[in-house]
C-alpha positions in Angstrom: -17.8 7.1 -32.6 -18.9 9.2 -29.6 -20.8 12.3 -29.8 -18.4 15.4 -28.4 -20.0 16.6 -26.0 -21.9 20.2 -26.4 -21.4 23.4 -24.5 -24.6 23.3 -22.7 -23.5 19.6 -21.7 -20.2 20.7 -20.1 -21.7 23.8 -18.5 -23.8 21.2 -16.7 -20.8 18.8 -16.0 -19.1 22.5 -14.3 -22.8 22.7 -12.1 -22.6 19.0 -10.8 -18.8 19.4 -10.4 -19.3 22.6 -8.2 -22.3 21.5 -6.6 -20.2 17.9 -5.6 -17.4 20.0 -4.0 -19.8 22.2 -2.4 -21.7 19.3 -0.6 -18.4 17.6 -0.1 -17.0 20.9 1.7 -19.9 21.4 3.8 -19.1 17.4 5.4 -16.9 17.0 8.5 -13.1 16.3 7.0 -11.2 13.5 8.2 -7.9 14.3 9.9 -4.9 12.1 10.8 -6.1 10.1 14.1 -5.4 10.8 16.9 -2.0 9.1 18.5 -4.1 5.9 20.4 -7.8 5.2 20.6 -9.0 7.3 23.6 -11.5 8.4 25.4 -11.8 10.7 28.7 -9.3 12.8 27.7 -9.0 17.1 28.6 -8.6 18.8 25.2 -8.5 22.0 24.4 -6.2 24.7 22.8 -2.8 25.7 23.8 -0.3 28.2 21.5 -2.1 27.2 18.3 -2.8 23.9 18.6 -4.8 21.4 19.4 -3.8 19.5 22.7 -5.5 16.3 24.5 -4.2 15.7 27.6 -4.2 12.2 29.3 -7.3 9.9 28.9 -8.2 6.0 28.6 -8.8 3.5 26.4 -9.0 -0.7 26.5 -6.8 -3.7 25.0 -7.6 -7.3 26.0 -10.6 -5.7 28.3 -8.1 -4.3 30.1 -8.8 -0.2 30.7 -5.4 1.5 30.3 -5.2 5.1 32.0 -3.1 7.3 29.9 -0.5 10.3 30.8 0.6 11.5 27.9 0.0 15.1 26.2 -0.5 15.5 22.3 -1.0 18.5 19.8 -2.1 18.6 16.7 -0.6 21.2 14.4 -3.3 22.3 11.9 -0.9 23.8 9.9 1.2 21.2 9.7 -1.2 18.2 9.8 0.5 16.4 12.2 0.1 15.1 15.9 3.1 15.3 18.3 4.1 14.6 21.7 4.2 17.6 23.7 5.7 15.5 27.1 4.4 12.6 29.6 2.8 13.6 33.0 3.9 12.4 36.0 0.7 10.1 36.4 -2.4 9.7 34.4 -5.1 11.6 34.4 -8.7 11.3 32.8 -12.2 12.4 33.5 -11.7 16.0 34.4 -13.1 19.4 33.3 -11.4 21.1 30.7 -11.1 25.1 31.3 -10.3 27.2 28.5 -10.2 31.1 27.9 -8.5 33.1 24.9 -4.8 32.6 26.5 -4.9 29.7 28.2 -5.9 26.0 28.8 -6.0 24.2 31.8 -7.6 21.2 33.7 -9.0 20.8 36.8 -10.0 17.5 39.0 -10.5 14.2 37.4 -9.1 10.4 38.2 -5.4 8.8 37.9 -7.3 5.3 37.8 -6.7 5.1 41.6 -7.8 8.2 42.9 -9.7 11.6 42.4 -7.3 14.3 41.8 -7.8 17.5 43.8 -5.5 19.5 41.6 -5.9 22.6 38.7 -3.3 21.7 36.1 -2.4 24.3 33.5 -0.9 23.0 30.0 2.0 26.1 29.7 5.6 25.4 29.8 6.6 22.7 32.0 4.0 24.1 34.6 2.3 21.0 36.0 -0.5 21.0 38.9 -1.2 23.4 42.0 -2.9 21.5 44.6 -6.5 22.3 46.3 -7.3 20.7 49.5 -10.1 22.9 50.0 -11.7 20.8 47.4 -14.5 18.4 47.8 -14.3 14.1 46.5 -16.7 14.6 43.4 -14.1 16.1 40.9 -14.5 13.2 38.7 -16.7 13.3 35.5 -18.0 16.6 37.1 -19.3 19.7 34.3 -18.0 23.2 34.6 -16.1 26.1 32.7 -14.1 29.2 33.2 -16.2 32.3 33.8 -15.1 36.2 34.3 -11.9 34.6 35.7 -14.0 32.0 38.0 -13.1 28.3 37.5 -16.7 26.7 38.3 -17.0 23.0 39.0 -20.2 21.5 39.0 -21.6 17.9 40.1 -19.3 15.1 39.7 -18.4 12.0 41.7 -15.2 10.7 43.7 -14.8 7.3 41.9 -15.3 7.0 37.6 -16.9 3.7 38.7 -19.0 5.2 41.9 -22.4 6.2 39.5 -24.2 5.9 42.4 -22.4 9.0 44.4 -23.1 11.8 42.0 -23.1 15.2 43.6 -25.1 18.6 43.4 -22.2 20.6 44.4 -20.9 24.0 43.1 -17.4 25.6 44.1 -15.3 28.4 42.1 -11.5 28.4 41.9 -10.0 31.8 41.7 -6.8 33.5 42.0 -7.3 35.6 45.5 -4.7 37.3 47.5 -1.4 35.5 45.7 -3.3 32.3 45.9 -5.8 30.2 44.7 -8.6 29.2 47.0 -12.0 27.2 46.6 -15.1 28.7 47.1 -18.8 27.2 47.7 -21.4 28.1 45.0 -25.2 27.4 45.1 -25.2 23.6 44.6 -27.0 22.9 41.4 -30.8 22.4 41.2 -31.8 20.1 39.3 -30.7 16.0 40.3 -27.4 15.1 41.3 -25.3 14.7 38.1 -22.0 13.6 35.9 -21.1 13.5 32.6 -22.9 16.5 31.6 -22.1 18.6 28.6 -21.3 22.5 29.7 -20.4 26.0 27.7 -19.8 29.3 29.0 -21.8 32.2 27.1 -21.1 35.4 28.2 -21.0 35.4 32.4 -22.8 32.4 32.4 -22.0 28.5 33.0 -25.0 26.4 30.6 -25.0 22.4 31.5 -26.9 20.1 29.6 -28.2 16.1 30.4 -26.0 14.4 32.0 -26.0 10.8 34.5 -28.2 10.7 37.7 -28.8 7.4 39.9 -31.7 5.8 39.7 -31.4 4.1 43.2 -34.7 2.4 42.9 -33.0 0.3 39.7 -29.3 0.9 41.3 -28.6 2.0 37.5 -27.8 5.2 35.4 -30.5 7.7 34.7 -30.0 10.0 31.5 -31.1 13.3 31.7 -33.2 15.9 30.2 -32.6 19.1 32.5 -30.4 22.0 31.4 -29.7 24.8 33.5 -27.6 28.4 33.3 -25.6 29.6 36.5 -23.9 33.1 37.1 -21.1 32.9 39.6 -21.4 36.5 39.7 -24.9 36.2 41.4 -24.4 33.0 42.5 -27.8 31.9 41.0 -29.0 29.8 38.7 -32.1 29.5 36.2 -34.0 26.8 34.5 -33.7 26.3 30.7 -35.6 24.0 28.1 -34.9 20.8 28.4 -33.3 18.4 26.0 -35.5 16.4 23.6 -33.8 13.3 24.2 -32.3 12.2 27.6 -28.7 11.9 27.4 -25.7 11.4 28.9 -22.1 12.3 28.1 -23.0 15.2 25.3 -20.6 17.5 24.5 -21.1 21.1 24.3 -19.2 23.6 22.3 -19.6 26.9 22.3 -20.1 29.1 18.4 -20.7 32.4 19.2 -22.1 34.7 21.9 -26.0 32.9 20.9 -25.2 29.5 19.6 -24.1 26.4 21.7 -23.5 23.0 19.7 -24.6 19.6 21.8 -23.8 16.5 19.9 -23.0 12.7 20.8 -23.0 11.2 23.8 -25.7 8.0 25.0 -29.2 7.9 24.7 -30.2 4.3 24.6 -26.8 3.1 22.7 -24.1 5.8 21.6 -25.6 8.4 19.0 -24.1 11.4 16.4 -27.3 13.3 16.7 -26.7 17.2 17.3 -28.3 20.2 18.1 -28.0 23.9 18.4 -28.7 25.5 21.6 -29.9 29.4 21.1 -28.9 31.3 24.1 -31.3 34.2 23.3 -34.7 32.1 22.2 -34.1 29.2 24.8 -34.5 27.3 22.3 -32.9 24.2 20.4 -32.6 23.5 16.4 -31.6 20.1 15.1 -27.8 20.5 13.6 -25.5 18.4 11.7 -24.7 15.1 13.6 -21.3 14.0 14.4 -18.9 12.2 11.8 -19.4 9.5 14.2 -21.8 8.1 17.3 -19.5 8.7 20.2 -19.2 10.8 23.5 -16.6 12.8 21.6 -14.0 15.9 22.4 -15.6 18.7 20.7 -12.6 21.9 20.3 -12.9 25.4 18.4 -9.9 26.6 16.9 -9.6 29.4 14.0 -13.3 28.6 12.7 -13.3 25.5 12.7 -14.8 22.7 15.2 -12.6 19.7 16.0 -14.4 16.0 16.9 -11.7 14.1 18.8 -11.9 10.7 19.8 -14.0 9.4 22.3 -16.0 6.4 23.6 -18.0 4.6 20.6 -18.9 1.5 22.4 -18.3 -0.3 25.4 -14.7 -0.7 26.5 -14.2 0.7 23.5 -12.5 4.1 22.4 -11.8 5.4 18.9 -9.1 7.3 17.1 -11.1 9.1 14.6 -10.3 12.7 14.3 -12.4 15.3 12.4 -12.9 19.0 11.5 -15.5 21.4 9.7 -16.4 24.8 9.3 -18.2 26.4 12.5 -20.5 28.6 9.9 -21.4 25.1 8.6 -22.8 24.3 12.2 -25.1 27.1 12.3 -26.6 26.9 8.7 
């Protein structure tokens, strides 16, 4: 016969129990995948939800250039089609504030689009002439109002015409117009990870061009930029030179940087502390990937993304921010 099994015996059976779910709630929780494997998408927020707009992806080593626009409903669970765009669109720099997401620049696969795109209604794109080539791949954020874009190139397959350039997009006089900022001081750069904090811009790593090797160049340099003063200042650099990190902002002192390519594709994370200059190691990514990285209602959101070459994924994630910053 078995022994029954004492008090003391199930109180301890409670303790692992508890101490199971609470290591098991602290992990990054799988969500349903995202519609199609994809990678180079805009993502952000929009009414609730989560939305990724356009993007890539590869079947038969063929690169397909995507035009579609999902959400995902948390409450729900569920992914849906919001509508198609009118052409594809991938490679640009997502702009978000507490109303409203938009999307400026980026590639259709044939050429760079000179265009800020906001995600509301059935509102599509305002052209910008006044725009320079490098629009694809390039970092930036909204700040105070400002639309900053920063770096960049004119062709997703040009790594050797990386820019330094800086311009702000703003709504002036019943229009929007495109300024010229300090250009950015440290090497010419794509594919960098950037946050906004406060009134500032903060861009991490990133691609240069190593024209003595014609080849890619990961990056260490981080730097912080004020369109207010138009200036910008030197930060710690990264540990580890990397390209395509992704940056997401926690609070008003905490930045996450995770994924991207170091010497193959990596999860590793870190936390970025505005106020010490300083960075913490942080729980890696679900996955090694140059990922979307989204906050929405406390939580972080790990999208997608590129996981090898021609290769995207579908995997779709979510965890507690306060988990982040333990």
């Amino acid at each position: 016969m078995h022994a029954q099994p004492t008090q003391m015996t199930k109180r301890l059976f409670s303790v692992v129990a508890f101490l199971v779910c609470a290591v098991h709630a602290a992990d990054w929780q799988p969500l349903p995948p995202l519609p199609e494997p994809n990678g180079g998408f805009l993502s952000g927020v929009r009414n609730g939800k989560i939305v990724i707009i356009g993007g890539t992806n590869w079947e038969g080593g063929k690169k397909n250039w995507l035009s579609a626009i999902h959400e995902f409903d948390p409450a729900a669970g569920k992914w849906t089609k919001f509508r198609e765009l009118s052409r594809p669109v991938a490679y640009g720099t997502n702009l978000q504030n507490d109303t409203t997401f938009a999307y400026l620049g980026g590639s259709d696969g044939t050429q760079s689009l000179k265009t800020l795109s906001v995600t509301e209604g059935e509102k599509t794109s305002v052209q910008l002439p006044a725009l320079p080539a490098s629009v694809i791949l390039a970092a930036g954020g909204t700040v105070n109002g400002k639309h900053v874009l920063v770096g960049g190139t004119d062709d997703a397959a040009n790594i050797a015409g990386v820019q330094c350039s800086a311009h702000a997009i703003e709504w002036t006089n019943g229009s929007w117009q495109a300024t010229n900022l300090a250009d950015y001081p440290g090497k010419p750069l794509a594919v960098a990870a950037s946050a906004v904090v406060g009134s500032e811009l903060f861009i991490f790593g990133g691609m240069n061009y190593d024209s003595a090797a014609k080849a890619p160049s990961n990056s260490v340099e981080a730097y912080a930029f004020s369109p207010e003063k138009n200036i910008w200042r030197k930060l710690q650099p990264l540990a580890v030179a990397t390209r395509g990190l992704t940056a997401v902002t926690l609070d008003d002192q905490h930045i996450y940087l995770a994924g991207g390519y170091t010497s193959d594709f990596t999860a590793d994370a870190v936390i970025y502390d505005v106020k010490s200059n300083t960075y913490t190691k942080a729980k890696p990514l679900p996955y090694a990937a140059m990922v979307g990285l989204v906050k929405l209602d406390g939580h972080v959101y790990c999208l997608g993304g590129e996981d090898k070459k021609q290769s995207r994924t579908d995997k779709f994630f979510r965890i507690p921010e306060a988990e982040l910053l333990k």
